[in-house]
C-alpha positions in Angstrom: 0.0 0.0 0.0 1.0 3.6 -1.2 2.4 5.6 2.4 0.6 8.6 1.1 -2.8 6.4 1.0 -1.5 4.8 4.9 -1.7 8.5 6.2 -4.9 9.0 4.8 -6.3 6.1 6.6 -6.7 5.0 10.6 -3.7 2.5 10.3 -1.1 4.5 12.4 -3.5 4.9 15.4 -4.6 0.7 14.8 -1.2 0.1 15.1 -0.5 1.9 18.1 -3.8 0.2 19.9 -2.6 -3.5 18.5 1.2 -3.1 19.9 0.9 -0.7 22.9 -2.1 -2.8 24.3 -1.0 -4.0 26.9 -3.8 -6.1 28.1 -3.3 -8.1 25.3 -1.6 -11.9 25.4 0.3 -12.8 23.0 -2.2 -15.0 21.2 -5.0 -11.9 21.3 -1.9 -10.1 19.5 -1.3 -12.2 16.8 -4.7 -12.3 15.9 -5.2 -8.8 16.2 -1.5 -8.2 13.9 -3.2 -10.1 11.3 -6.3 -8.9 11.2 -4.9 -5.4 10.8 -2.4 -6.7 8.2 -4.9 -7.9 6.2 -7.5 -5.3 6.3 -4.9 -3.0 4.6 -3.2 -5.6 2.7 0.1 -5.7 3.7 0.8 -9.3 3.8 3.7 -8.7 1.6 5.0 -5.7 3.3 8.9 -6.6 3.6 9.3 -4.2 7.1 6.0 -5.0 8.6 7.0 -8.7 8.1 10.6 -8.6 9.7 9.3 -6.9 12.3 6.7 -9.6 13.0 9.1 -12.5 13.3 11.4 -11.2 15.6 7.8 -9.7 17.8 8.9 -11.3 21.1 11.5 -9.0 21.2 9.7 -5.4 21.5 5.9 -6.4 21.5 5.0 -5.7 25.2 2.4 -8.5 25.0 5.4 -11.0 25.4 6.8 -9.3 28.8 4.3 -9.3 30.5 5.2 -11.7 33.1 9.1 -9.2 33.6 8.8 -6.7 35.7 10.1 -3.7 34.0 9.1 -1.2 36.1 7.8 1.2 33.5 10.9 1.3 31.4 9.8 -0.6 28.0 7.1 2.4 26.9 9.9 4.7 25.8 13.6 6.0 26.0 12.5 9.1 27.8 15.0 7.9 31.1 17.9 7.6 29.3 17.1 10.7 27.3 16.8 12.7 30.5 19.7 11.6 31.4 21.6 12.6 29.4 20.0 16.1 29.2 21.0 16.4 32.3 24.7 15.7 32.1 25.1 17.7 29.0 24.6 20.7 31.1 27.2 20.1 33.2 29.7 18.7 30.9 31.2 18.9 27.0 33.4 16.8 25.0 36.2 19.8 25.1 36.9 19.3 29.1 40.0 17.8 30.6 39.7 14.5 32.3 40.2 16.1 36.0 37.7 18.8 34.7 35.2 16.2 33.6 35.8 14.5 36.9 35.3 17.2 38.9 32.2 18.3 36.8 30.8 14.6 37.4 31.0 15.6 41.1 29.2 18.1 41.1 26.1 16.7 38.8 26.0 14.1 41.1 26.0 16.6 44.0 22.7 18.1 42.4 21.3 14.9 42.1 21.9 13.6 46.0 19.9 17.3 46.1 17.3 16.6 44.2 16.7 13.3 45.7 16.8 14.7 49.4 14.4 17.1 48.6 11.8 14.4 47.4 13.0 12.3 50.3 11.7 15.2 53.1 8.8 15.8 50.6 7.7 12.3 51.0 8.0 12.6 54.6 6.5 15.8 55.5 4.2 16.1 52.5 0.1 15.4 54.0 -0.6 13.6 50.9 -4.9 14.5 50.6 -6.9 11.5 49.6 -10.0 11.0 47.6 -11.5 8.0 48.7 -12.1 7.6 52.1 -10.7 3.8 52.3 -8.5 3.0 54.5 -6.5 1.5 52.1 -5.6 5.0 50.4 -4.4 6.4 53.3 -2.4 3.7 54.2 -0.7 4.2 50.4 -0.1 7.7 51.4 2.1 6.9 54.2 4.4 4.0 52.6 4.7 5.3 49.2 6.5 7.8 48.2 4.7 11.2 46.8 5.2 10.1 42.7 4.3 6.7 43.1 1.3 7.1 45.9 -0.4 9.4 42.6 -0.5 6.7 40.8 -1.8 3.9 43.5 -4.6 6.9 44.0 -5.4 6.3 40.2 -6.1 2.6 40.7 -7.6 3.3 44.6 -10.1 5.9 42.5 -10.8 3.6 39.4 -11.4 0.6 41.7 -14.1 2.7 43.5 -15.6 4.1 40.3 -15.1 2.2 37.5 -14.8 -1.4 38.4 -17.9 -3.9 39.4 -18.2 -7.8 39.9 -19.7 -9.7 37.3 -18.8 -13.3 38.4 -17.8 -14.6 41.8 -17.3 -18.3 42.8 -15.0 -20.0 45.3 -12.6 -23.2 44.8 -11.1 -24.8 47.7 -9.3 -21.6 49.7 -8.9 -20.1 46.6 -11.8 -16.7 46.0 -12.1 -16.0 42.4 -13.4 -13.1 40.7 -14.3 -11.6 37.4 -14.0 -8.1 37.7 -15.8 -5.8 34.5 -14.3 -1.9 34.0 -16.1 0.9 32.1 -15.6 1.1 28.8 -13.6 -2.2 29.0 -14.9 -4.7 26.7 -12.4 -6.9 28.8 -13.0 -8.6 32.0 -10.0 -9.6 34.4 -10.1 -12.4 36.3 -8.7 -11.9 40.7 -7.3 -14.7 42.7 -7.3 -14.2 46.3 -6.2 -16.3 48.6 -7.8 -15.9 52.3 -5.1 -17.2 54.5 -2.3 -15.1 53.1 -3.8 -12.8 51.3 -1.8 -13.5 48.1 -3.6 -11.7 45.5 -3.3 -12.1 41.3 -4.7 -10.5 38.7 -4.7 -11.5 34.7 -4.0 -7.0 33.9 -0.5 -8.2 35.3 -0.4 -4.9 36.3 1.9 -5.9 39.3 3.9 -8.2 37.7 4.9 -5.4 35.4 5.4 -2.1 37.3 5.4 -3.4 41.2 2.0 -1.5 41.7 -1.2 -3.0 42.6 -4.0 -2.5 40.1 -7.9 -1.2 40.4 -9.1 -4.7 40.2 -6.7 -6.5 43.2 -8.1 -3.2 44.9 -11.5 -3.7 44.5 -10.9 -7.5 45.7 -9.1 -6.1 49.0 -12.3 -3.2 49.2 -14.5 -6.2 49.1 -13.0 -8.4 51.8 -12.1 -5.1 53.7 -8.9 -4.9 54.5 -7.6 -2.1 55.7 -3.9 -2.0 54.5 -2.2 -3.4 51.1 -0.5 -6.8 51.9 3.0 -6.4 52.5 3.8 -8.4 49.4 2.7 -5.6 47.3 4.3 -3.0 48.6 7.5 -3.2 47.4 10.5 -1.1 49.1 12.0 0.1 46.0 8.6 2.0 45.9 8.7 3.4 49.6 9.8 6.3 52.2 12.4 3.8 52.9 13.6 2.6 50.5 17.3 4.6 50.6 17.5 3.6 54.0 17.8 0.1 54.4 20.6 -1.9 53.3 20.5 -3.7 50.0 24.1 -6.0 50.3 24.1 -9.2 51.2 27.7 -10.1 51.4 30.1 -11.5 53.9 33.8 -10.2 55.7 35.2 -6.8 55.2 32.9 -5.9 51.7 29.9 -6.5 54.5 31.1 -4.1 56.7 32.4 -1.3 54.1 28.7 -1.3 52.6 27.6 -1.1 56.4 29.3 1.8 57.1 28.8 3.4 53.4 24.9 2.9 53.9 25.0 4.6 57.7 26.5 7.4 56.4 24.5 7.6 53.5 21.3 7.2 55.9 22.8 9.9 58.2 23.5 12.6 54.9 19.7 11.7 54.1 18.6 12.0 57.6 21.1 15.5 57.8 19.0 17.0 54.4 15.6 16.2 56.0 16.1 18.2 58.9 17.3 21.3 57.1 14.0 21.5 54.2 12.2 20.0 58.3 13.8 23.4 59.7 13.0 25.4 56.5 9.6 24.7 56.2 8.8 25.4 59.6 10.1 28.9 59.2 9.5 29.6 56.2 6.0 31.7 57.5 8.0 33.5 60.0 11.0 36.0 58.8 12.6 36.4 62.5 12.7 33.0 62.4 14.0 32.4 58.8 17.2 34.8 60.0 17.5 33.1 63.1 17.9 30.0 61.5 20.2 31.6 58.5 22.4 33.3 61.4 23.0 29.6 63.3 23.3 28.1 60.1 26.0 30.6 59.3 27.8 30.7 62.6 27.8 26.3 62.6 29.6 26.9 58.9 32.4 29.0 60.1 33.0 27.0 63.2 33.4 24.1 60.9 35.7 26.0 58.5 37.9 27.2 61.0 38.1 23.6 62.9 39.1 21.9 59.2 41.3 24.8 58.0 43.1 24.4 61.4 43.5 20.7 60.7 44.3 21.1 57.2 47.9 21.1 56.8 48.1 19.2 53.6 50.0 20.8 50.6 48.8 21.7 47.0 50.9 18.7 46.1 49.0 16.4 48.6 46.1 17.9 47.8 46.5 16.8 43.7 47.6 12.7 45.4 44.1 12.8 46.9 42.7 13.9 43.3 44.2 11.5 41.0 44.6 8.5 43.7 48.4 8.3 42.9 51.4 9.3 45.8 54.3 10.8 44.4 57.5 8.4 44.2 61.0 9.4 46.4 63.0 9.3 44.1 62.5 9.2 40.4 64.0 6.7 38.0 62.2 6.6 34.6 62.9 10.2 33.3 61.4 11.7 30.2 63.6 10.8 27.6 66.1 13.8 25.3 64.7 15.5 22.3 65.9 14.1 19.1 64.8 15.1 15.8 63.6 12.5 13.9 61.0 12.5 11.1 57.3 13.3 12.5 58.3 14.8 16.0 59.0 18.4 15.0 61.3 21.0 15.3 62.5 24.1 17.4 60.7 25.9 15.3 58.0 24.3 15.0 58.4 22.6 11.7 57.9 19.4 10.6 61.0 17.0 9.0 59.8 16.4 5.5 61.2 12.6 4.6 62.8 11.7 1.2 59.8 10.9 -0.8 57.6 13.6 0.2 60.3 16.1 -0.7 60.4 14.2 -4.1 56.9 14.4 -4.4 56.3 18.1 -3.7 59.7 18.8 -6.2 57.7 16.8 -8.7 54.7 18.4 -7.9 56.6 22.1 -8.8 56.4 23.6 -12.6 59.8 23.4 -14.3 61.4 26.6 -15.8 63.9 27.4 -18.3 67.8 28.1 -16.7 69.3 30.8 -18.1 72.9 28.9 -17.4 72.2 25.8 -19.3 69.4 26.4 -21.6 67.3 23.6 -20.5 63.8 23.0 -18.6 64.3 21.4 -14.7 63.6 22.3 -11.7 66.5 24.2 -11.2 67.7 27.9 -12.1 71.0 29.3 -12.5 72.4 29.3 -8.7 72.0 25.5 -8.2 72.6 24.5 -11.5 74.1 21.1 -11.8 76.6 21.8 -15.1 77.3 25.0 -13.3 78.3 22.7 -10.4 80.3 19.9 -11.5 82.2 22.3 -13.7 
């Protein structure tokens, strides 16, 4: 089919809806490929068709069992990113510069992230639903990811009724419909642990619990989301409890790297803690810059006291590296060979390349001889050997 005639037609948006589905399974999308492909008939499409038979590599209807946590929809975290790095660096830096740059990006980051950090613990999130489960999201969750639970919490509320409900053994299973969802998705819960499964695979995917698994937990009124789905990578805490799992020394380096990482975090939330209590009072706001300044100087004058390193200690530290007593591999002596250049600044022209550019020159008539070279009457050669 003519591209000009595919942009006069609905196929881009059909294509988007069969591929970006992802409620589909894989054997819904198939049949659903096909059907487009042959409503527009472009069975012998070469593209369409290579990209077909490599599908379980990009169609999101084959991961949905992987948890991806959000990252297959688009390149939009690598791209920010690197946005974000460009401002601080450029290709034209030295490598200490670069380093030193790196620092300092990373610096705004570790700000950045403790300002979300006390905003998820200070923050009164406001809830819309007056479940008990929402506001037990509000306090575990950080403030980006409780918005999104709220979504689900809201939907399940709203949009989301039971159209078929039966029990097997200790297993409660129901068929939950959606608004303007043709689809119905089928819950598992189990009563004695409260392991909960739904067919969206909405957990299994991004680690969030979906409208439906709410609406189960609404149902058999609980009053908090199961431990299981709350996972700690999506939580208050999550910077502040130890992810190694090693043995020896390594154990106790990431100990101590962790505490102080919990302390710097802990350090950051009471300043914006501080700042936001002030903030609605100036006396206090210059009270608080005042001891803030004062604690700074103290601190200078206590390190510059102690600081009795030297500029040449001070570029060890930098580069990792101490200085050797005594040196024995010294730079070795200028010669002038062919490529390396000369006093003043010119380069030794080899044998052939001055044969070439002679070659290259127009020949002229010498006055002493009477012949056509590239010579004249000062460097004649008859001249010369007579």
């Amino acid at each position: 089919m003519d591209r000009d005639l595919l942009k006069e037609t609905d196929f881009h948006e059909k294509l988007r809806l069969c591929v970006w589905d992802l409620g589909l399974e894989p054997l819904e999308f198939e049949e659903k490929w096909n059907k487009l492909i042959g409503e527009f008939k472009l069975e012998t499409h070469e593209w369409l068709t290579e990209l077909y038979k490599i599908r379980k590599l990009w169609i999101p209807a084959y991961f949905r069992d992987l948890f991806l946590g959000g990252i297959m929809k688009t390149t939009s975290r690598s791209e920010s990113e690197n946005h974000f790095f460009t401002s601080f660096t450029n290709p034209h830096v030295t490598l200490v510069e670069f380093y030193m740059r790196f620092e300092t990006a990373m610096d705004s980051q570790r700000h950045s992230q403790a300002e979300f950090d006390n905003d998820s613990k200070n923050k009164f999130l406001e809830c819309k639903t007056p479940l008990l489960i929402e506001k037990h999201a509000s306090e575990v969750f950080t403030c980006s990811i409780f918005y999104q639970v709220q979504e689900e919490v809201y939907n399940a509320c709203f949009s989301c009724g039971i159209e078929e409900f039966r029990r097997e053994n200790d297993l409660e299973i129901a068929k939950i419909n959606e608004v303007n969802h043709k689809r119905t998705f089928e819950v598992v819960f189990n009563n004695t642990n409260y392991e909960t499964n739904c067919s969206c695979k909405m957990f299994q995917r991004h680690g969030l619990p979906c409208r439906h698994m709410v609406w189960v937990w609404k149902a058999k009124n609980l009053t908090m989301i199961p431990d299981k789905y709350v996972l700690n990578r999506w939580t208050t805490m999550a910077t502040k409890k130890p992810i190694f799992d090693l043995e020896g020394n390594i154990l106790d380096q990431c100990t101590r790297l962790v505490d102080k990482k919990k302390t710097l975090n802990e350090l950051w939330s009471e300043i914006y803690s501080c700042v936001s209590v002030a903030e609605q009072n100036e006396e206090d706001l210059a009270e608080l810059v005042k001891n803030l300044r004062d604690l700074r100087l103290d601190m200078e004058a206590k390190k510059s006291a102690n600081n009795t390193r030297s500029k040449t200690q001070d570029i060890e530290l930098l580069i990792g590296s101490v200085a050797p007593s005594e040196i024995t591999i010294k730079p070795p002596k200028i010669s002038s060979n062919k490529g390396s250049g000369t006093r003043s600044g010119k380069r030794i022209k080899g044998e052939r390349e001055k044969a070439i550019e002679q070659h290259q020159k127009k020949k002229r008539l010498c006055s002493a001889c009477g012949e056509l070279g590239y010579h004249d009457l000062r460097n004649c050669p008859s001249k010369i050997s007579s």
